[in-house]
N, C-alpha and C positions, 0 to 999 in steps of 0.2 A: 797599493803601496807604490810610491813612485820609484822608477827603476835609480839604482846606485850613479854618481857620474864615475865611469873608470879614470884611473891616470894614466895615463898614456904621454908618453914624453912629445907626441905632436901635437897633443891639448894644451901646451901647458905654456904659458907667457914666457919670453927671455929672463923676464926678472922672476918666476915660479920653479922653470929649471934651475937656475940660479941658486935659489935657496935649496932646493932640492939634491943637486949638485953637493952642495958644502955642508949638508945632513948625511948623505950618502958617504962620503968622505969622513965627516968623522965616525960613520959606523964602521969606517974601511972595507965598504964595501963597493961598486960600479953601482952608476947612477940608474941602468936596466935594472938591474938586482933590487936594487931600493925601494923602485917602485912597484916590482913586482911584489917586494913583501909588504910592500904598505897595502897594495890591491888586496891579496890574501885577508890579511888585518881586517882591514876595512867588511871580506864580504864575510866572514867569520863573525865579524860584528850585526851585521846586518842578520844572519841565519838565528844569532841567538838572541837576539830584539825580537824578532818573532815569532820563536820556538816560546821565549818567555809570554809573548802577545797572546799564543795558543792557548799556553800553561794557567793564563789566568782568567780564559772564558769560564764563566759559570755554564753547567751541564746545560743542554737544552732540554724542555720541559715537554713531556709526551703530546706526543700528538693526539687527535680524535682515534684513529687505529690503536694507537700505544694506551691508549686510556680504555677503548673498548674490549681490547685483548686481557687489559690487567684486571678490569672487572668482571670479565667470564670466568678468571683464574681464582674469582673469590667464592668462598659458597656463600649458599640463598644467605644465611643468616646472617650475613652481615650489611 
């Protein structure tokens, strides 16, 4: 998975603070803060995109040990 890009107010174009700035603003909130909680956002989004990625592996399918353990664990007659 390719790493998140952070926000960071010295990444960010004059015209990206800009916007960012006057979103900040109308959240009344300082334009630090803003992007702090958009970071947050952002990696709470990411943890659960992959938490869900995990959640939908199908099991994995026994190995040659896991196959030979569960056939000793059988009697003769089957």
């Amino acid at each position: 998975m390719a790493p998140t890009k952070t926000l960071t107010a010295k990444t960010l174009t004059e015209g990206q603070r800009a916007y960012e700035a006057k979103r900040a603003a109308k959240a009344g909130m300082s334009l630090d803060k803003w992007l702090a909680t958009k970071q947050r956002e952002q990696e709470a989004e990411a943890k659960a995109k992959l938490k869900a990625l995990e959640a939908a592996k199908p099991p994995k399918p026994p190995g040659f040990f896991g196959r030979l353990m569960e056939r000793a664990q059988r009697p003769f007659g089957s």
